[in-house]
BABASE-977857 format. One record per residue (C-alpha): x, y, z; residue in one letter. Coordinates in pm, 1 decimal. Each point is the difference from the previous one (the first is absolute). Example, Ala and Ser with C-alpha at 12.3 -4.5 7.8 and 13.67 -1.06 7.14 Angstrom:
REM residues 2
<rec c1="1230.0" c2="-450.0" c3="780.0" residuo="A"/>
<rec c1="137.0" c2="344.0" c3="-66.0" residuo="S"/>
END
This chain:
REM residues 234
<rec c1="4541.7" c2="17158.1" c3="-402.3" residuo="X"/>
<rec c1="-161.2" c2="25.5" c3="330.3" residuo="X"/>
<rec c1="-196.5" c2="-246.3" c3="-53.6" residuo="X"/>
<rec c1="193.3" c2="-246.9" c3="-164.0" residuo="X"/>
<rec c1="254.3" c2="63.4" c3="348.1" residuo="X"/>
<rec c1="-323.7" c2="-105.1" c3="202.6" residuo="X"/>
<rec c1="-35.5" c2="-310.9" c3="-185.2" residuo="X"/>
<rec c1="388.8" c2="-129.2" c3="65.1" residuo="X"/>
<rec c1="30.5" c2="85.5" c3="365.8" residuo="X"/>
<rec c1="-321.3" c2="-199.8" c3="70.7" residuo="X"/>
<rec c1="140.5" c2="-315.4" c3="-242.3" residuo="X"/>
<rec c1="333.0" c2="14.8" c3="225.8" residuo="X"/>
<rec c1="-212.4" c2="22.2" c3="326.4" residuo="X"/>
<rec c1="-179.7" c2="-289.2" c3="-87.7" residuo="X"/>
<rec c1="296.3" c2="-203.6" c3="-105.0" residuo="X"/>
<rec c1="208.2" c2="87.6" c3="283.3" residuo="X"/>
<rec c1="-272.1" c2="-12.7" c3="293.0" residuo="X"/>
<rec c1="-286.2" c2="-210.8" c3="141.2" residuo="X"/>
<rec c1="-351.4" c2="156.6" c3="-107.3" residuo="X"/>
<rec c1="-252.0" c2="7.3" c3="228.6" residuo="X"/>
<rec c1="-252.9" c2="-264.5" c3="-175.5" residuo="X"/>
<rec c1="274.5" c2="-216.0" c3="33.8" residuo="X"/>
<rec c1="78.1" c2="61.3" c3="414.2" residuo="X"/>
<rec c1="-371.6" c2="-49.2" c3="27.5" residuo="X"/>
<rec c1="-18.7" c2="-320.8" c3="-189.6" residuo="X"/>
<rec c1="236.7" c2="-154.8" c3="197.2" residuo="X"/>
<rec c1="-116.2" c2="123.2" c3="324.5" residuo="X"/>
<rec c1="-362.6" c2="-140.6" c3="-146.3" residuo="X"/>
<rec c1="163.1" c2="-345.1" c3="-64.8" residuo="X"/>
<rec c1="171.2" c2="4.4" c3="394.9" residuo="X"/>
<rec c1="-265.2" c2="83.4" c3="151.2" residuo="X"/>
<rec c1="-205.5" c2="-271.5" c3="-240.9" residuo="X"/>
<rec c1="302.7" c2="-248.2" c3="123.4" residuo="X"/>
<rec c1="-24.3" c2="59.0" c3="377.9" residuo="X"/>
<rec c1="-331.8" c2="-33.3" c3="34.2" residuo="X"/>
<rec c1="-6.2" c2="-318.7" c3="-199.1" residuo="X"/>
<rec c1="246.6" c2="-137.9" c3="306.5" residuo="X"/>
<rec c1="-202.9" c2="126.6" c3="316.0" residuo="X"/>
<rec c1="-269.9" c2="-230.5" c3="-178.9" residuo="X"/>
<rec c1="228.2" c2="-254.9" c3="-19.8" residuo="X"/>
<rec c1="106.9" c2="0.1" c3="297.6" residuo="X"/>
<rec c1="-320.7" c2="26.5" c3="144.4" residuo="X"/>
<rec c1="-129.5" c2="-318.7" c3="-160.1" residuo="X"/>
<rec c1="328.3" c2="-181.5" c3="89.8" residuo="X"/>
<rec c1="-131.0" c2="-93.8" c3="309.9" residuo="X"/>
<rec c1="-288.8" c2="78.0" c3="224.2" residuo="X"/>
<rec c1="27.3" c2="-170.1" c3="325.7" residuo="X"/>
<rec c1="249.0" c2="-41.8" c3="290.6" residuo="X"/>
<rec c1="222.5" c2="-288.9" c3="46.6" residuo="X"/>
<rec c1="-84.8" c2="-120.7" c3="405.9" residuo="X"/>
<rec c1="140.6" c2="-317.0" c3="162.1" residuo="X"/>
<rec c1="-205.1" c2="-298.6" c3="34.7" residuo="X"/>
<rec c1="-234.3" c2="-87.2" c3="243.8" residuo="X"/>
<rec c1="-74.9" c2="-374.6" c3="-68.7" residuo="X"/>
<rec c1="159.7" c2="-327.8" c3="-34.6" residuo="X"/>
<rec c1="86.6" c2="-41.8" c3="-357.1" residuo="X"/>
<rec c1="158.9" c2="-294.9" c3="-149.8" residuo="X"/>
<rec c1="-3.1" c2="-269.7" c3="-289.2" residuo="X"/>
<rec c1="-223.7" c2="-312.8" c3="-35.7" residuo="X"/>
<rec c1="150.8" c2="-366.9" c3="-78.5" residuo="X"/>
<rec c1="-118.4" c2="80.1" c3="-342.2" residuo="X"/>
<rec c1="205.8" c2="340.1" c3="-36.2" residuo="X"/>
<rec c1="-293.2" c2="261.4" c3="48.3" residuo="X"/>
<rec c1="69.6" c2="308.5" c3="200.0" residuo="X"/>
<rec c1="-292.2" c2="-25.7" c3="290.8" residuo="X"/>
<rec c1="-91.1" c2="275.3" c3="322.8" residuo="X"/>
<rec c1="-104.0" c2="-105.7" c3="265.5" residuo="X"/>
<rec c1="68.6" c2="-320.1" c3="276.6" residuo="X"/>
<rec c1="18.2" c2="-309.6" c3="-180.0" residuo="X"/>
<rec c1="-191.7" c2="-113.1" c3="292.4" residuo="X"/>
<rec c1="-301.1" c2="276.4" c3="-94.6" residuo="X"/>
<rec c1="-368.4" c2="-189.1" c3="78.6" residuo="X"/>
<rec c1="-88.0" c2="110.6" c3="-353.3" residuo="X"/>
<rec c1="254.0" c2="4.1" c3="-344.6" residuo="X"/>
<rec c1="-107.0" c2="243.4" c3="-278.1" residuo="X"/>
<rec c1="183.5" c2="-72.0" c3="-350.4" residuo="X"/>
<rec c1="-75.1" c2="258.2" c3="-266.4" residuo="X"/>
<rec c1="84.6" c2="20.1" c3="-321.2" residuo="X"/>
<rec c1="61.9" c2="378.8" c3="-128.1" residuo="X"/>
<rec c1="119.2" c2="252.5" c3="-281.4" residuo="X"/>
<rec c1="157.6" c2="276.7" c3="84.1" residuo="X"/>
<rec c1="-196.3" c2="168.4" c3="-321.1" residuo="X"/>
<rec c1="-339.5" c2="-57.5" c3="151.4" residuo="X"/>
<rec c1="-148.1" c2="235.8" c3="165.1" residuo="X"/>
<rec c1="-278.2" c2="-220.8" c3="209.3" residuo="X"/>
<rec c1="359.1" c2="-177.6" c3="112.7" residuo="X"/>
<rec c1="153.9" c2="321.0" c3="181.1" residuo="X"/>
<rec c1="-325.3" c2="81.6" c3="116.1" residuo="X"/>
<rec c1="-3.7" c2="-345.9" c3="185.7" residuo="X"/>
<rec c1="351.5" c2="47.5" c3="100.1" residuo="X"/>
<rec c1="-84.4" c2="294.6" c3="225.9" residuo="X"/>
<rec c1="-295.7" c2="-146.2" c3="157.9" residuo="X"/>
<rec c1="236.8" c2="-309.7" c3="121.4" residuo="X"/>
<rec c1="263.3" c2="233.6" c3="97.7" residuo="X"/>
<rec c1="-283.2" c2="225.6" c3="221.0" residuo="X"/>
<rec c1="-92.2" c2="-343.0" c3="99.2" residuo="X"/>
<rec c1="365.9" c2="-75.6" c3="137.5" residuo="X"/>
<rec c1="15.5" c2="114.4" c3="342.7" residuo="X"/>
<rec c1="-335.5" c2="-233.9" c3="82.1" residuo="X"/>
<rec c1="102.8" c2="-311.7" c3="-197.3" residuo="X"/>
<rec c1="351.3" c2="4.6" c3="-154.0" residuo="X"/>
<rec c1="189.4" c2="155.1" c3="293.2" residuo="X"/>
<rec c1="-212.3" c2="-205.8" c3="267.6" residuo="X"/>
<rec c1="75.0" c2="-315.6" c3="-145.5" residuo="X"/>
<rec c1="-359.8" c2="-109.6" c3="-134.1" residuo="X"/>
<rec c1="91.9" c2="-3.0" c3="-396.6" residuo="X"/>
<rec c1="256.8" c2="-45.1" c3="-199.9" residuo="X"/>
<rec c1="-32.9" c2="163.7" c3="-355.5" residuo="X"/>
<rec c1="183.4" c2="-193.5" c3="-269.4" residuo="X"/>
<rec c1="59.9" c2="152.0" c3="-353.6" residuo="X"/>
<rec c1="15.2" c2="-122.9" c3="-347.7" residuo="X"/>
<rec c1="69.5" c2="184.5" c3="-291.8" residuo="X"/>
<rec c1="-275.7" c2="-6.1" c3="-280.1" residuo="X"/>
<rec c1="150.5" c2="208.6" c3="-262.6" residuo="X"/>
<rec c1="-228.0" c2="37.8" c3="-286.4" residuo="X"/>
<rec c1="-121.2" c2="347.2" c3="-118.5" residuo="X"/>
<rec c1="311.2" c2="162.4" c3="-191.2" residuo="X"/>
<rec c1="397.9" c2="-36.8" c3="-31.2" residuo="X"/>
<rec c1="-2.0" c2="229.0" c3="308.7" residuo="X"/>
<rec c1="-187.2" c2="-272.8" c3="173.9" residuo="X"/>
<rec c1="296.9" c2="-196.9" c3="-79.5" residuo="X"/>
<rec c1="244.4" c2="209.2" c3="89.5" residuo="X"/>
<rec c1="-152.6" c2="91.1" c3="331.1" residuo="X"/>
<rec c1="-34.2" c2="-330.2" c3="84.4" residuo="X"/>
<rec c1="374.0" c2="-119.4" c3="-80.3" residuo="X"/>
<rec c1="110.5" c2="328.6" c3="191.3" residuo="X"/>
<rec c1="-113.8" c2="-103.4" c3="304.2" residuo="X"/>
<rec c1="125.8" c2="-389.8" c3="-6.8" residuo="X"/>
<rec c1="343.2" c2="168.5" c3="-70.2" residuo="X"/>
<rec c1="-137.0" c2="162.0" c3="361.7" residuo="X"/>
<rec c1="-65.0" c2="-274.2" c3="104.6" residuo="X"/>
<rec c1="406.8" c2="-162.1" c3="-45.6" residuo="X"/>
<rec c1="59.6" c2="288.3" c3="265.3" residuo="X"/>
<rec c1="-220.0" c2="-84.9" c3="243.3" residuo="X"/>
<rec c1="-367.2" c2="-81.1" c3="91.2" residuo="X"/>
<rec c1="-39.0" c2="342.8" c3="212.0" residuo="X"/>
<rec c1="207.2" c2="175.0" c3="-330.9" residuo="X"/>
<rec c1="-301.6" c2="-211.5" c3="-199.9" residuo="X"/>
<rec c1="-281.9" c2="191.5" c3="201.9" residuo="X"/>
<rec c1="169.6" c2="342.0" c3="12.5" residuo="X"/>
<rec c1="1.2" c2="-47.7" c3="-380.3" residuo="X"/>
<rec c1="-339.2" c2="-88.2" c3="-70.2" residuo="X"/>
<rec c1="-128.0" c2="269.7" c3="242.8" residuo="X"/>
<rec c1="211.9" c2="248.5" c3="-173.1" residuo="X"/>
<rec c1="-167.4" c2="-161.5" c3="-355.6" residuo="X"/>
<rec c1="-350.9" c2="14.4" c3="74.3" residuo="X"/>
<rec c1="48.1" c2="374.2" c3="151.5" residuo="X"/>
<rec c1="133.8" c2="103.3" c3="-291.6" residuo="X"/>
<rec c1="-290.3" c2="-137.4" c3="-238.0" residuo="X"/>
<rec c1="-159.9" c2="241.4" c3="-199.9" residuo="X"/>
<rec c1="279.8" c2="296.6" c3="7.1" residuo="X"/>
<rec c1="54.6" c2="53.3" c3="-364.7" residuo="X"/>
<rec c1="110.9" c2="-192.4" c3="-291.7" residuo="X"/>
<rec c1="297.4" c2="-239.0" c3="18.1" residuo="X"/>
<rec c1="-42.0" c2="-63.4" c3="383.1" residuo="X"/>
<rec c1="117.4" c2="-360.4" c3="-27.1" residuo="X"/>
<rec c1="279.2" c2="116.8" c3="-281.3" residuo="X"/>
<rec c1="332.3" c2="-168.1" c3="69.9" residuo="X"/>
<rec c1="136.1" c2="326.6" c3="110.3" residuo="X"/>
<rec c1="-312.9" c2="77.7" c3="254.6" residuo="X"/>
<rec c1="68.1" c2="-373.2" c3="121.7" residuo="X"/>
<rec c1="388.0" c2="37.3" c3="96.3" residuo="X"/>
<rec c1="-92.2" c2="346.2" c3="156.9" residuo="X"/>
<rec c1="-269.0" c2="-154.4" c3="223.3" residuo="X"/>
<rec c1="288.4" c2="-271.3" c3="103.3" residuo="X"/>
<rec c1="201.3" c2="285.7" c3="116.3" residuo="X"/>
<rec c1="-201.7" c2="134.7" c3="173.3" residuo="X"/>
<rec c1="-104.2" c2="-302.9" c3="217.6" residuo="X"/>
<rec c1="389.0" c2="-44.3" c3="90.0" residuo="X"/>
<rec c1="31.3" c2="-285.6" c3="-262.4" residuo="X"/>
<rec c1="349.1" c2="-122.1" c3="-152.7" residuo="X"/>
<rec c1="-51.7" c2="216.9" c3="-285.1" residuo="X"/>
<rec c1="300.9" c2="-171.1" c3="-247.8" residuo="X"/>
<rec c1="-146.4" c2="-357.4" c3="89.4" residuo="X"/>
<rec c1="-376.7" c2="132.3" c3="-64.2" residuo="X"/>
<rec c1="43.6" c2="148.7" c3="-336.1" residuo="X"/>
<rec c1="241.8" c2="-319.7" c3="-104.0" residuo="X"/>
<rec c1="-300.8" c2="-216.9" c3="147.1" residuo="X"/>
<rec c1="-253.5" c2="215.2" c3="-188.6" residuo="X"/>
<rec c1="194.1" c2="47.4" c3="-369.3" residuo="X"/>
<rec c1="34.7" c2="-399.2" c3="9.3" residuo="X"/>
<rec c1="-325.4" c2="-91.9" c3="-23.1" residuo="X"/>
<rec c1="103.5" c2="-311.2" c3="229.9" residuo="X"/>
<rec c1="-369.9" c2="34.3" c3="214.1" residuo="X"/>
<rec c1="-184.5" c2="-7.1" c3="-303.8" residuo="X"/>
<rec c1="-56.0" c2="-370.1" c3="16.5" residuo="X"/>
<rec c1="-92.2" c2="26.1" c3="362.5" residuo="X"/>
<rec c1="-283.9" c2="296.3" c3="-55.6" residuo="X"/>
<rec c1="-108.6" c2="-268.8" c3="-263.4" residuo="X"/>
<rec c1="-36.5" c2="-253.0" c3="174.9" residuo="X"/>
<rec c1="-203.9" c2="131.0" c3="294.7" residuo="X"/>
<rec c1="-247.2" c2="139.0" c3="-258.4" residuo="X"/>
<rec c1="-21.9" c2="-329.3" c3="-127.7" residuo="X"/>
<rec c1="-51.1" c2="-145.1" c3="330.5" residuo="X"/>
<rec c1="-266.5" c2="216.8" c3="101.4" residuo="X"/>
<rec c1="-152.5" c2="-87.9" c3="-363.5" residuo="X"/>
<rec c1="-28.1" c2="-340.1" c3="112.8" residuo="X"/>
<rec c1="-218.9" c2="66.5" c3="329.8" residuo="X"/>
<rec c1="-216.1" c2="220.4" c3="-180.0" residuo="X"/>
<rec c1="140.6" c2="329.2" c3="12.2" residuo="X"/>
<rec c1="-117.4" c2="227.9" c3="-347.1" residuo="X"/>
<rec c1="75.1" c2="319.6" c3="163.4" residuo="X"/>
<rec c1="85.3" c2="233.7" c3="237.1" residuo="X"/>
<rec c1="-14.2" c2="56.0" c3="311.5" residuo="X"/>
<rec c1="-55.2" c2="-408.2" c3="77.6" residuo="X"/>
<rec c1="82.4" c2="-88.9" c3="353.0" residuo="X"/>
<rec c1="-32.2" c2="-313.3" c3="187.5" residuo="X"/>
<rec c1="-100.6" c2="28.4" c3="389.1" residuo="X"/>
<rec c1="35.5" c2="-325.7" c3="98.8" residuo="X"/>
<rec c1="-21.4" c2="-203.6" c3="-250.9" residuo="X"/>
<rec c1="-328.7" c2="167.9" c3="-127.1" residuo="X"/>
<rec c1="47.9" c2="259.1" c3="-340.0" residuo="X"/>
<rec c1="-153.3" c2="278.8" c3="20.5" residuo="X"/>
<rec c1="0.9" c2="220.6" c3="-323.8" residuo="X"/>
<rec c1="40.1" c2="386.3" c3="13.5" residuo="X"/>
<rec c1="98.6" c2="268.6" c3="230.0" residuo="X"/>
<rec c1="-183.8" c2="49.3" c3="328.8" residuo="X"/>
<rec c1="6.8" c2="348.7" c3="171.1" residuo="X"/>
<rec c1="106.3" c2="11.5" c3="387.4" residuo="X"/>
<rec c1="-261.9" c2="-45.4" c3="171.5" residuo="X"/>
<rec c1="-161.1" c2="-312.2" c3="-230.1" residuo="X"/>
<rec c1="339.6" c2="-108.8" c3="61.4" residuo="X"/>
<rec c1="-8.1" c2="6.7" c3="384.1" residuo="X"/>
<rec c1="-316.1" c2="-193.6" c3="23.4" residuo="X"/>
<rec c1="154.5" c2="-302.7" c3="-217.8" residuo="X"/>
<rec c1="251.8" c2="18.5" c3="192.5" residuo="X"/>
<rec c1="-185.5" c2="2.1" c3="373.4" residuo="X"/>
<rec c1="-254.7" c2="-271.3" c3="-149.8" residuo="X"/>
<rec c1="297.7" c2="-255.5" c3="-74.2" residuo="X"/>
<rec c1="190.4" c2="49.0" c3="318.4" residuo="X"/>
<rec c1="-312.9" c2="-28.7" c3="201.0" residuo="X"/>
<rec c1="-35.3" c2="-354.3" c3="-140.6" residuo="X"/>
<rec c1="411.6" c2="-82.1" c3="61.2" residuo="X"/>
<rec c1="80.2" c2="-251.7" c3="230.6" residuo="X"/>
END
């Protein structure tokens, strides 16, 4: 009888309580959860939004440029956001700025040459819907792109891409309308067709001065084109 007593008042404490491989599984499965945000969050994104410190605008033929349109020297490159040698090239122009861009010698103009996966795509039509909102909102947004490359998995997602336009002060309801549309896929298109038709088979491929160059160049390559050509301007 003893026994048997033993066996029902454990049955009833198990129906009518919480055992304790069951608190622990749960509290497993938080602290699983929690930690899956923080990284998250982390990869979200990784730089800080400043204000601009260059003339930015759009050329007659609707690209976003930096830079005086009266520059000695125009640079036109075509880019993915996906490539790596592209973001690598993007921070040696921007440590480049405060000699060239901000002191009126070049002008950097960019094209879009989306080619290397459906995130290429997406990337690219994110920040023409950018673009709608401004030329400075366009270079915010492709800063904020490129210093996100290479943070995880889905980092040019849909969701990543209307975070990133919050973050850089953008019309969120008009970006993700822009975005879900698809209405800049014929433009991203048509500029890698364009560059198609001077040549252009992949990226980075710039244009300084009329002259392609193909492939990234680190800084200080960079700064010798760049001293050689406006040495030679009138």
């Amino acid at each position: 009888m003893a026994s048997r007593k033993k066996i029902r008042r454990s049955t009833k404490q198990k129906r009518g309580g919480i055992s304790t491989t069951h608190i622990l599984i749960v509290a497993g499965v938080a602290v699983l959860v929690v930690g899956l945000l923080v990284v998250l969050n982390a990869n979200r994104s990784q730089t800080t939004v400043t204000d601009l410190v260059y003339e930015t605008g759009v050329t007659p033929d609707g690209e976003p440029y930096k830079g005086s349109p009266d520059a000695a020297l125009q640079l036109v490159e075509y880019s993915d956001f996906l490539c790596g040698h592209c973001g690598n090239f993007a921070d040696a122009l921007d440590n480049l700025s405060p000699d060239y861009i901000e002191t009126g010698k070049l002008q950097v103009v960019f094209r879009n040459y989306a080619f290397l996966a459906p995130e290429s795509l997406q990337a690219a039509q994110a920040v023409e819907c950018a673009l709608d909102q401004g030329a400075d909102k366009f270079w915010l947004y492709h800063d904020l792109l490129f210093a996100n490359r290479g943070t995880g998995m889905g980092v040019y997602s849909k969701p990543r891409l209307k975070a990133y336009a919050r973050d850089v002060g953008l019309d969120t309801q008009a970006f993700g309308e822009c975005l879900d549309s698809g209405a800049k896929l014929a433009e991203i298109q048509a500029d890698k067709a364009e560059g198609e038709s001077q040549g252009v088979e992949a990226t980075p491929t710039w244009f300084i001065d009329g002259q392609m160059v193909r492939g990234g160049r680190p800084e200080s390559e960079l700064r010798q084109i760049l001293d050689g050509l406006l040495s030679q301007a009138p």
